[in-house]
C-alpha positions in Angstrom: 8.9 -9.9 25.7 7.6 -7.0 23.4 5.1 -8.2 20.7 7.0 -8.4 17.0 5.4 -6.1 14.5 5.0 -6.5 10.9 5.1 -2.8 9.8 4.2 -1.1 6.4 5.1 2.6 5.5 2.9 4.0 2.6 4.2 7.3 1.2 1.8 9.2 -1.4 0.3 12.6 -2.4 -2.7 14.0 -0.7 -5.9 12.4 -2.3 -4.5 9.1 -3.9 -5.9 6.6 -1.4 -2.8 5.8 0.5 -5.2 6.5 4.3 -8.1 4.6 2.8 -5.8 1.6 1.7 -3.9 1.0 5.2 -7.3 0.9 6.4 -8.6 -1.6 4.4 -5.4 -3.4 5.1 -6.2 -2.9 8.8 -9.6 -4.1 8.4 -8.6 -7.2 6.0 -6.0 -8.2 9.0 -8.6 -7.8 11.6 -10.6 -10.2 9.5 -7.8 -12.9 9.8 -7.8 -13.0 13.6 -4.9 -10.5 13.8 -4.4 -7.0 15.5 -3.5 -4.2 13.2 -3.3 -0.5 13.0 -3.9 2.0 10.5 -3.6 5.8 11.0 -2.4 9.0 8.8 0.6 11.4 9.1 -0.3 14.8 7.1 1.8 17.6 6.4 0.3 20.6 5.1 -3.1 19.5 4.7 -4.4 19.8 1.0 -4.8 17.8 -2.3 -1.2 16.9 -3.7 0.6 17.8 -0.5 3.5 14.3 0.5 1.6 12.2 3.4 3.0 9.2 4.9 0.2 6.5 6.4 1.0 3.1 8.3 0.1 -0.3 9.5 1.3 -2.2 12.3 0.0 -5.8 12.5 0.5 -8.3 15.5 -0.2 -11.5 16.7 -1.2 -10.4 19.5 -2.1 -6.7 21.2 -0.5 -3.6 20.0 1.0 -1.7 22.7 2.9 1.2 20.6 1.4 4.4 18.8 3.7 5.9 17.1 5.1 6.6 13.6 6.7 3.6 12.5 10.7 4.3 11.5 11.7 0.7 10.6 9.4 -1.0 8.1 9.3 -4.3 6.8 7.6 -3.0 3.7 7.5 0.6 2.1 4.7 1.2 -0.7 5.2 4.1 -2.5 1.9 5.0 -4.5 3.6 8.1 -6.2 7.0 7.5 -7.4 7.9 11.6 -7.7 8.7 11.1 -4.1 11.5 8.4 -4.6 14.6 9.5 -3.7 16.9 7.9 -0.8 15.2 8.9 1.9 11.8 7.2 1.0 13.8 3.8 2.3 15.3 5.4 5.3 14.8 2.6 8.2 13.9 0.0 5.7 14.5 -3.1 7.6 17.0 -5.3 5.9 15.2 -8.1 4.2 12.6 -5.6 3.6 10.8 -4.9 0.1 9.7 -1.9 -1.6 6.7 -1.7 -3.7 6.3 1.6 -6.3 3.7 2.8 -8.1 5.2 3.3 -11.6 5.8 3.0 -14.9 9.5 3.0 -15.0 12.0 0.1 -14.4 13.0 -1.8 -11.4 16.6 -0.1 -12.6 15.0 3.2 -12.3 13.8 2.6 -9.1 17.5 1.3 -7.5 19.0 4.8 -9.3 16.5 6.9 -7.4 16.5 5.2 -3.8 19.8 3.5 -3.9 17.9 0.5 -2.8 19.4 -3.1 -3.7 16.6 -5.1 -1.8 13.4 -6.6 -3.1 12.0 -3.9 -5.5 8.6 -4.5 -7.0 7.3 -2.0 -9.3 3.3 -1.6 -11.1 1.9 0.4 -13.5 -1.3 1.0 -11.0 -2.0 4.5 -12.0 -2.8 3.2 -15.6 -4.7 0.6 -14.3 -6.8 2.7 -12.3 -7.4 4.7 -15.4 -8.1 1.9 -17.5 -10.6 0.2 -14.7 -12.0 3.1 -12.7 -11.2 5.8 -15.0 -9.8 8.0 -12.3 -5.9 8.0 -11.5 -5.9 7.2 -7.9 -4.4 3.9 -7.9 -4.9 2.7 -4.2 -6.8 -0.3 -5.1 -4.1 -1.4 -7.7 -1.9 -1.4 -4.7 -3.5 -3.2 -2.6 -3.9 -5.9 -4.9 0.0 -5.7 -5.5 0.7 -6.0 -1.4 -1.3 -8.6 -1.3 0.8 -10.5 -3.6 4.1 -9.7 -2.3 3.7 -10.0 1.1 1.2 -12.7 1.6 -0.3 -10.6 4.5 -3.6 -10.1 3.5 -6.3 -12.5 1.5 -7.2 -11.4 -1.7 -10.9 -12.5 -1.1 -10.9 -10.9 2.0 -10.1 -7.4 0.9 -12.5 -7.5 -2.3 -14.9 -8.0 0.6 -13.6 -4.7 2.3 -13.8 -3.2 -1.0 -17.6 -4.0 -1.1 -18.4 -2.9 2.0 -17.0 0.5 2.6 -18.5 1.0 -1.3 -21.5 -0.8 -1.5 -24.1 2.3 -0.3 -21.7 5.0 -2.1 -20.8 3.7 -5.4 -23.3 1.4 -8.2 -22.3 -2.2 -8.6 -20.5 -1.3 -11.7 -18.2 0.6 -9.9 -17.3 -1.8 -7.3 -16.9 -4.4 -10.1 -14.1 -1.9 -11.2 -12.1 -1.4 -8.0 -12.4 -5.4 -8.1 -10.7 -5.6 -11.1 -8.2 -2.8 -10.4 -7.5 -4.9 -7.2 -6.7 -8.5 -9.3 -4.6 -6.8 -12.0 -2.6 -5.0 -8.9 -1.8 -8.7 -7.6 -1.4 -10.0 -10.9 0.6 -7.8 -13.1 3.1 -6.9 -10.6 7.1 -7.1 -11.2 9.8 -8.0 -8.7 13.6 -8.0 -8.5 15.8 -8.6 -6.0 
């Protein structure tokens, strides 16, 4: 019997930490026992440019490499991509997180999605705690939340380690916090 796969499709603009996320979700996975995957899918390669990126995580190993076309979760990190086709393959029972400042409401008009919608204003957060706009972290903290799939604690460690020799203390104190208000201050519906 094939191995079930729990399967996340991030969509985002070149440069906003949506690669660097599903691998810390990989890594925070890894880190409970599980098997995961994390790997890119670029376009034209440059700053601003639509990417997709993805996680598959298992109970046990992972057999498939592929792009993943049926997800149990689809995190959007820049809502200018919403539109229909951003929840093509959705599974049903599946949820859809968005980067944005605008409505649940707004998001069902643009997607036509009546699932689980949950919606965070993490580029704003980003600004306020890391004063840069790339709101990966905030995100992170928000699929932690909704999904269960990943520790909290466990990805604040990731955090620290892939920053600690690159960024001061005061820095990673701010991706902390970004991370918190992401799993705090998010809003579902459906």
């Amino acid at each position: 019997m094939p191995a079930k796969y729990f399967e996340i499709r991030w969509h985002s603009r070149a440069g906003q930490g949506a690669k660097s996320a599903a691998q810390l979700v990989a890594e925070a996975v890894l880190e409970g026992g599980k098997y995961a995957q994390a790997f890119p899918e670029y376009g034209a390669e440059r700053s601003g440019a639509p990417m997709r990126a993805y996680n598959r995580i298992s109970e046990g190993k992972i057999r498939v490499h592929h792009s993943i076309e049926n997800p149990d979760v689809v995190v959007v990190i820049d809502d200018t991509l919403l539109s229909p086709g951003i929840v093509a393959g959705l599974r049903e029972g599946g949820i859809l997180i968005v980067n944005t400042k605008h409505s649940i409401d707004f998001v069902r008009k643009k997607t036509n999605f009546n699932g689980k919608v949950c919606v965070i204003n993490a580029t704003d957060i980003a600004l306020e705690e890391i004063k840069r706009g790339v709101p990966n972290t905030v995100m992170l903290g928000t699929l932690a939340r909704v999904t269960g799939l990943i520790d909290l604690q466990v990805v604040e460690k990731k955090i620290r380690e892939m920053f600690e020799r690159k960024l001061p203390e005061e820095m990673i104190q701010a991706n902390i916090r970004a991370l918190k208000r992401g799993y705090e201050e998010v809003q579902c519906g459906g």
